[in-house]
C-alpha positions in Angstrom: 4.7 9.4 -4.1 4.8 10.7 -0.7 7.1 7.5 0.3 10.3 9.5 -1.4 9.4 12.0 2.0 10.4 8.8 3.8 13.4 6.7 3.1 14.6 3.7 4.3 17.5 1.6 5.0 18.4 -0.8 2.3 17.5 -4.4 2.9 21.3 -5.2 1.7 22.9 -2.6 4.3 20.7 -4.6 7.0 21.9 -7.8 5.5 25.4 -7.4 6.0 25.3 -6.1 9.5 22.8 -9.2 10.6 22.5 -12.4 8.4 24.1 -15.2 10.1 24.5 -13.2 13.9 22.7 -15.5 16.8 19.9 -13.8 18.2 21.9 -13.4 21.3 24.6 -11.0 19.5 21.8 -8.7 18.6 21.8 -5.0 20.0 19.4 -4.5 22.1 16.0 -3.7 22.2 15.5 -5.2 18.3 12.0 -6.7 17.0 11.9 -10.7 15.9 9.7 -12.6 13.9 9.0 -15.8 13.5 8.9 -16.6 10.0 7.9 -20.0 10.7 5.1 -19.3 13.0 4.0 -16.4 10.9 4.0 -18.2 7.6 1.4 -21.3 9.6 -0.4 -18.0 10.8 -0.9 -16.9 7.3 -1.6 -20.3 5.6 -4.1 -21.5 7.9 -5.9 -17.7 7.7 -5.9 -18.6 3.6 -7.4 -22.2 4.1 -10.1 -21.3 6.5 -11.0 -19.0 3.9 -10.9 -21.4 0.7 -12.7 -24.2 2.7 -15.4 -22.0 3.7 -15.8 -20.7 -0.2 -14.9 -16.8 1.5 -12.5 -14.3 0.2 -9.7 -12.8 2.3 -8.6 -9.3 2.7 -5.1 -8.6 4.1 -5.1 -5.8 6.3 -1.0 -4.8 6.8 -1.2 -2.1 9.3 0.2 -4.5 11.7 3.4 -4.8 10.6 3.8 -2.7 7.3 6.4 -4.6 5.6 6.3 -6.3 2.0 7.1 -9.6 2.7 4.7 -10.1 5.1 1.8 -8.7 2.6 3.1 -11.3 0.8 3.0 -14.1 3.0 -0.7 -13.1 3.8 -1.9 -13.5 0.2 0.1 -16.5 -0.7 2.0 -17.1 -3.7 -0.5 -18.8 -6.1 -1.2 -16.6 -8.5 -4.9 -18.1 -8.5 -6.0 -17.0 -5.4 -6.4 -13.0 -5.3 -4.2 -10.6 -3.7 -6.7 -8.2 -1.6 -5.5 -5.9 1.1 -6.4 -3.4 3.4 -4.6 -0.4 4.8 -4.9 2.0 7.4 -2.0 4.7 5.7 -1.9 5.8 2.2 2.0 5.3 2.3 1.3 1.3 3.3 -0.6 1.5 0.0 2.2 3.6 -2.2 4.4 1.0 -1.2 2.4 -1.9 -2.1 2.1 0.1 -5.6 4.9 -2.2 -7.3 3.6 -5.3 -6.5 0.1 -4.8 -6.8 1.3 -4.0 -10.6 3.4 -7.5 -10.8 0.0 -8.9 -9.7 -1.6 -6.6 -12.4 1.1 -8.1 -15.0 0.8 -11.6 -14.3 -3.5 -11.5 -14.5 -3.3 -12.2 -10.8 -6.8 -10.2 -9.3 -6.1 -7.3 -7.2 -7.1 -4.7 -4.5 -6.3 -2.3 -2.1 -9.2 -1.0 0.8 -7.9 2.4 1.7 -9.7 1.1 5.3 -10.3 5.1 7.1 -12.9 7.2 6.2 -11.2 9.5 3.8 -9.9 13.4 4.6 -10.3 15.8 1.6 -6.6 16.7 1.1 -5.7 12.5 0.8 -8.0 12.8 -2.3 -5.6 13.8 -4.3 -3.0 11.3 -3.4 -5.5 8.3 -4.2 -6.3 9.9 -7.4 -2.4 9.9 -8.1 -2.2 6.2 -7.1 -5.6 5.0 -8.9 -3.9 6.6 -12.5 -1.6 3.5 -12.0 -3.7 0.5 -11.3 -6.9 -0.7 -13.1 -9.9 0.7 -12.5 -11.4 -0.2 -8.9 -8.2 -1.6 -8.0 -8.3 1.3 -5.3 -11.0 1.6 -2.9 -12.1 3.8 -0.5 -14.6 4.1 2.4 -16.9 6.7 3.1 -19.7 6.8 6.0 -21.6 10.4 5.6 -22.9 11.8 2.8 -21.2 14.9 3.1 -18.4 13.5 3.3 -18.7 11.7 -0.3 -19.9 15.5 -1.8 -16.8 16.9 -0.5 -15.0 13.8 -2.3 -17.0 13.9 -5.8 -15.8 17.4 -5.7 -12.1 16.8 -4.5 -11.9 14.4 -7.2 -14.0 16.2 -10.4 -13.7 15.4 -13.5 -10.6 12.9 -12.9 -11.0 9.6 -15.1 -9.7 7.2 -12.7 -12.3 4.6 -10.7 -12.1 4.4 -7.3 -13.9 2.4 -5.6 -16.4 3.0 -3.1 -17.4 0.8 0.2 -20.0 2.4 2.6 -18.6 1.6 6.1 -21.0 0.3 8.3 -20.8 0.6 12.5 -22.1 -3.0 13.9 -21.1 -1.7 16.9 -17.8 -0.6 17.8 -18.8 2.8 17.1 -14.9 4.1 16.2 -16.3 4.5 12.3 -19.0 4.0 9.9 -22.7 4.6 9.7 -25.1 2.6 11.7 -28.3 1.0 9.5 -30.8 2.3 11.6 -29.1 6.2 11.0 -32.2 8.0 8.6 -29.1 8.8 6.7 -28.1 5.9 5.9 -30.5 4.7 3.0 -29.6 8.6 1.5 -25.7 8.0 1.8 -26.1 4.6 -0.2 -28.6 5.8 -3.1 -26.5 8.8 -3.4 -23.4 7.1 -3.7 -25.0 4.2 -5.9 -26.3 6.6 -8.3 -23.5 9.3 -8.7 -20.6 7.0 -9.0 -22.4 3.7 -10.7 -20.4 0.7 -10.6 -18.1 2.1 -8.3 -19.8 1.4 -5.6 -18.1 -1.9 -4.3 -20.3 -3.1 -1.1 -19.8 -2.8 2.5 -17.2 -3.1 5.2 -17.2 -3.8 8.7 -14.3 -4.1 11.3 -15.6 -5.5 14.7 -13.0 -4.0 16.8 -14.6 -4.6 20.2 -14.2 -8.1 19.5 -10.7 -7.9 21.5 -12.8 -7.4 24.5 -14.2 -11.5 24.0 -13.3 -13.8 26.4 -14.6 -17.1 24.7 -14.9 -18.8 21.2 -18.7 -18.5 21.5 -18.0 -14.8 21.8 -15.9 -14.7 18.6 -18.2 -16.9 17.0 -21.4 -14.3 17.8 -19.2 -11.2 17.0 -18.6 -12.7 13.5 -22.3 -13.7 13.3 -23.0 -9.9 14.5 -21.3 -8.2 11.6 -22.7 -11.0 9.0 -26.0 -9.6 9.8 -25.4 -6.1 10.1 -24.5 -6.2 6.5 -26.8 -8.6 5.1 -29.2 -5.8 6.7 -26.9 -3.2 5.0 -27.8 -4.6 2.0 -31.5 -5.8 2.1 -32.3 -2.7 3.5 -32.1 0.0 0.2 -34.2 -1.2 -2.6 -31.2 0.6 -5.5 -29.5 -2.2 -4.8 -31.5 -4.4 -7.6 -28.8 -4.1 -9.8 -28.4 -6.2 -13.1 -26.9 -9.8 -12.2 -23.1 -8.7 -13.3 -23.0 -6.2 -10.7 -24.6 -7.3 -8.2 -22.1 -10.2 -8.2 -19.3 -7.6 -7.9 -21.1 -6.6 -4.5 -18.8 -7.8 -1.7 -19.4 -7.7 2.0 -16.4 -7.5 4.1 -16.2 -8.7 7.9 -13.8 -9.0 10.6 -11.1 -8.5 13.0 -8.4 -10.9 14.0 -10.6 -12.6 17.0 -13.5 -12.6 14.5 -11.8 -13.8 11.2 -9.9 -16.2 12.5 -12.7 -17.6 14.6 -13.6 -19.0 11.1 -10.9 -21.7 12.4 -13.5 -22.9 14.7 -16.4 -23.5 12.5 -15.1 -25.9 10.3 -14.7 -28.2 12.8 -17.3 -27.4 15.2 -21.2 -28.7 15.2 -22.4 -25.8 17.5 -25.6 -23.4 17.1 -23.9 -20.5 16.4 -21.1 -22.7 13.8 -23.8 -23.7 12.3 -25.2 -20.1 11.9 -22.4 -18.7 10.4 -21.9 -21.5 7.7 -25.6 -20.6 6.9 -25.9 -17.7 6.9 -22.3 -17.7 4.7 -24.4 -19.5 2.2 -27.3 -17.4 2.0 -25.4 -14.2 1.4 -23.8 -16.5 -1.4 -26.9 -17.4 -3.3 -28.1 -13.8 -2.8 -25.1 -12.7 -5.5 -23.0 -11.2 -2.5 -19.0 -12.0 -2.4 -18.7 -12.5 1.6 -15.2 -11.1 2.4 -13.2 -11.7 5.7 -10.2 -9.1 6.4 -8.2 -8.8 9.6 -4.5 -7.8 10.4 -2.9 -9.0 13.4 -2.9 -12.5 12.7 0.0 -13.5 11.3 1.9 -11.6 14.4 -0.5 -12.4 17.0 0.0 -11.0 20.6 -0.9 -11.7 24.4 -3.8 -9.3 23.5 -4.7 -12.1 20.9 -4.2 -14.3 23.0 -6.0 -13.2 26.2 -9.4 -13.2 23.7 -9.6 -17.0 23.8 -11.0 -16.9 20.5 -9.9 -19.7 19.6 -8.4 -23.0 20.9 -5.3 -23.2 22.9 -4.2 -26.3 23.3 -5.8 -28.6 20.0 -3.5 -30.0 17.1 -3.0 -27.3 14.3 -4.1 -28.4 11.4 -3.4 -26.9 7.6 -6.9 -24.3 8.3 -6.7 -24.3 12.0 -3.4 -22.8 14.3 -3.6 -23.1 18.2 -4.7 -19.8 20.0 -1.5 -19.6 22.2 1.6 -18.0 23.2 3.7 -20.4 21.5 1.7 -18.9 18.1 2.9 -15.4 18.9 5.5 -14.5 15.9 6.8 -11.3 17.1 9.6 -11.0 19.9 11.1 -8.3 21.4 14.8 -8.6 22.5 15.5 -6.9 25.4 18.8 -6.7 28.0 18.8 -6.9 31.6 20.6 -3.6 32.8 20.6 -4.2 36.5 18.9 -6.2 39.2 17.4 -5.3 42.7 16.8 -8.7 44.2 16.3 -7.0 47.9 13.1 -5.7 47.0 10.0 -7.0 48.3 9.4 -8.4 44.9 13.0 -9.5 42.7 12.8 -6.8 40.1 15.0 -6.0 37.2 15.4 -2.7 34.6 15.6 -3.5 31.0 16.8 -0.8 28.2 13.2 -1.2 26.7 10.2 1.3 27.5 7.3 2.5 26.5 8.6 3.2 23.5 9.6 -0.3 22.2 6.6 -2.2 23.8 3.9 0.9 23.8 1.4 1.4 27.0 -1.8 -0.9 25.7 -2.5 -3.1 28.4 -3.8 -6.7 28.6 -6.7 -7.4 30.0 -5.7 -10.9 31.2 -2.5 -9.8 33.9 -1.2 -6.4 35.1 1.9 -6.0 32.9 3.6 -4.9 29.4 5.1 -8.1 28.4 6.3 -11.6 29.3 9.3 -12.7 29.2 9.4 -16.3 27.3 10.9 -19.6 28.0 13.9 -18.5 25.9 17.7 -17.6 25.5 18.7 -16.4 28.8 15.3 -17.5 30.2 15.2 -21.2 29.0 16.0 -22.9 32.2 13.4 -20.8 34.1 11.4 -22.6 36.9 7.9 -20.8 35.7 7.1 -18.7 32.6 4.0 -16.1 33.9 0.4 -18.0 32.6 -2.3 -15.9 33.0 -4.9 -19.4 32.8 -3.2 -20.5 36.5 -5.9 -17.6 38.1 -3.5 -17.2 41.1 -1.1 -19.1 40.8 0.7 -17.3 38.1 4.8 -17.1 38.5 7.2 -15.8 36.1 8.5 -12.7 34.7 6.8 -10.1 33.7 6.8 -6.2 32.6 5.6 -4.6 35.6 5.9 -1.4 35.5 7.5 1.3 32.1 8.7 4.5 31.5 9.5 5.6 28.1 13.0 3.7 27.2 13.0 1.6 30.4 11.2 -1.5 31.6 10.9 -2.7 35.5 10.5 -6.7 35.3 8.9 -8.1 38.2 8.7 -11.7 39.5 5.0 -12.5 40.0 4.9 -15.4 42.2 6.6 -17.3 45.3 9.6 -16.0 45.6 11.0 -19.5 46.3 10.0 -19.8 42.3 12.1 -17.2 40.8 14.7 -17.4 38.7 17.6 -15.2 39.3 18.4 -12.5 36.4 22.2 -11.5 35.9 23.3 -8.3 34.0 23.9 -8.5 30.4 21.6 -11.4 30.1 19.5 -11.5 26.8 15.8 -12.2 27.1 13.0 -12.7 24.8 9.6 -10.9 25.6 6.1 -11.1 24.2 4.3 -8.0 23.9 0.9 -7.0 24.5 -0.4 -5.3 21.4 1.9 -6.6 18.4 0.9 -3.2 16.0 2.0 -1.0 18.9 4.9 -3.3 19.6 6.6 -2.8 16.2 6.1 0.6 15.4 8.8 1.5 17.6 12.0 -0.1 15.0 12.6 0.7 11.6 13.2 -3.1 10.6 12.3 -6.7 12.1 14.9 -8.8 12.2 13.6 -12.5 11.0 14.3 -16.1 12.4 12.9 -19.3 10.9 12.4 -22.2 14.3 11.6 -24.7 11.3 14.8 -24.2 10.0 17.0 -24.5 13.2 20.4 -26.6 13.2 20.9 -25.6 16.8 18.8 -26.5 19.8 16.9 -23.7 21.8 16.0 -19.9 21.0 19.6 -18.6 20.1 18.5 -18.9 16.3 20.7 -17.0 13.8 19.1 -14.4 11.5 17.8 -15.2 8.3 16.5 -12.2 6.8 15.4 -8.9 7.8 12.3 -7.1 6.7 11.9 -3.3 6.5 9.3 -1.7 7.8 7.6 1.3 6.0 7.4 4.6 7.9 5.5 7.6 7.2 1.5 8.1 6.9 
């Protein structure tokens, strides 16, 4: 496994050096999560999906860490363990417990969720030879490409399974329905690899451009049809009743899958669309699938979508679309201040390279800084829903390991900043965000014996590294 090429800290080394330490003694810049805001995240992501009668499909790019995966599919052993990821080393290292699953009877997959390269085909063959067949999938969108990989893979006896992936508009990957090679890529990988063709995936990545629920709600509706077409549209898929059940369609992104939240509870048109259409693809024999990946983590990305509610009572299928839902932190140190400035600004020890350069489309900065540890008496925390009127602190400008904060706002508003002060900060893009640490250290808000932010640490979680 190419994972030995990558090794990690061990989670005891980490414990000794952080269980029990406030969040305030932390060095700084370090990641923090949530657990309790992740572990709502995840269990309202699993309800939605029982309620509804849909799978669920982890994807675990976001934060590449076991205990998460694990917190996404739940513990009862009942309810299937299906991920997807976007590395072949994210899957290497789910290897062991996708075989507990396997030993327990516990149903299980993995979604290999990128169009595959030629030389990875030999590392999927070496990782199918230890899971059941079709517990590996992969996804292929040209018909080349799936010569190139009946040949890359010969006359190895492993199943792999097969998704076509399917473009419903975000045009990144997969293989629109109208293409005249689409119905050829489908019959030819129906009939050269039989049963191990699995059904079709979608991710609707432009979904993060939505600015509504109603636009959530349409982009789910969007892909639901794309592959209902998908399928109607090649005639080899009249396939005896046993495996035509096993066909799955698979939908989503994190504004689109969790819009799912909305529909139980909402009357609208376009609720009432989905849950139909839901249904029809149901009695048709298809398994309707929903994956996404930032979820649990959430970000002002997220956030800024308005894909769901921000402000109604969570529920055990529905969690509030807010910054208080964000599970992921960064930790960052004021280094110096320049209060003389036209705008009070302040550097940070945290650049590009902790919080990444994606932008949010809702205000002009990298991060805000919460209502938290050294922040907690602030006047204003920065809300982008004031259209304004916004005041608070916020990421203005970044290099690679510095960050310039900037007070957006009256000035009469701001709240001074003192060297060595410890802040909390949420980031744009959570996937980005994290990739920069080799570990998340982990806090638990339901658990706190102390009042405020200054939580002590609780666990830490390792993140894998490598591709």
């Amino acid at each position: 496994m190419s994972s030995s090429n990558y090794p990690l800290p061990t989670q005891s080394s980490l414990h000794l050096q952080y269980l029990g330490q406030p969040l305030s003694s932390l060095p700084t810049p370090s990641a923090v999560i949530d657990r309790a805001i992740v572990r709502r995240n995840c269990n309202a992501m699993l309800q939605v999906c029982k309620e509804l009668d849909v799978g669920f499909r982890a994807h675990i790019k976001s934060h590449k860490t076991l205990e998460l995966s694990k917190l996404q599919v739940g513990s009862d052993p009942s309810t299937p363990a299906h991920f997807v990821v976007s590395t072949i080393i994210e899957a290497e290292n789910l290897l062991p417990f996708l075989l507990d699953c396997v030993a327990i009877k516990r149903s299980c997959s993995v979604i290999y969720g990128v169009p595959i390269a030629p030389s990875n085909v030999s590392r999927l063959v070496q990782l199918a030879s230890k899971l059941p067949p079709w517990t590996l999938n992969i996804l292929l969108d040209n018909i080349n490409a799936f010569a190139s990989y009946q040949q890359q893979k010969g006359s190895s006896t492993w199943e792999i399974g097969t998704f076509v992936k399917i473009d419903t508009g975000y045009h990144r990957a997969g293989i629109q329905t109208s293409s005249p090679s689409f119905e050829p890529l489908v019959n030819a990988v129906i009939h050269e690899s039989g049963n191990a063709f699995r059904g079709f995936y979608s991710h609707f990545g432009h979904s993060y451009g939505g600015n509504s629920e109603d636009d959530a709600a349409e982009g789910l509706l969007e892909e639901l049809w794309g592959l209902k077409k998908a399928a109607a549209a090649v005639p080899t898929l009249n396939f005896d009743s046993e495996h035509r059940n096993g066909v799955t369609l698979t939908v989503g992104a994190t504004p689109t899958a969790t819009a799912a939240q909305n529909i139980l509870s909402s009357s609208s048109p376009k609720a009432n669309e989905v849950r139909e259409l839901i249904t029809q693809l149901r009695e048709r024999g298809f398994r309707v699938e929903l994956h996404a990946g930032v979820y649990p983590l959430l970000d002002l990305q997220q956030v800024a979508t308005h894909a769901r509610p921000s402000s109604s009572a969570p529920t055990p299928s529905f969690m509030p679309l807010a910054k208080e839902a964000i599970g992921l932190k960064l930790l960052v140190e004021v280094s110096s201040v320049y209060a003389e400035r036209e705008k009070p600004e302040a550097l940070i020890s945290a650049g590009s390279l902790a919080f990444g350069r994606e932008p949010c489309k809702s205000y002009p900065g990298w991060g805000i800084v919460s209502p938290s540890l050294g922040n907690q008496h602030a006047k204003s925390v920065y809300d982008d829903s004031k259209q304004g009127n916004e005041s608070g602190w916020i990421i203005g400008r970044i290099s690679q390991e510095h960050g310039i904060l900037t007070w957006e706002g009256e000035r009469a508003l701001c709240s001074d900043l003192e060297i060595g002060q410890k802040l909390l900060v949420w980031p744009n893009h959570a996937c980005v965000a994290g990739a920069g640490f080799g570990w998340y250290v982990v806090v638990d808000s339901d658990s706190a014996t102390e009042p405020g932010d200054n939580l002590p640490v609780v666990d830490v979680w390792v993140r894998w590294r490598g591709w």
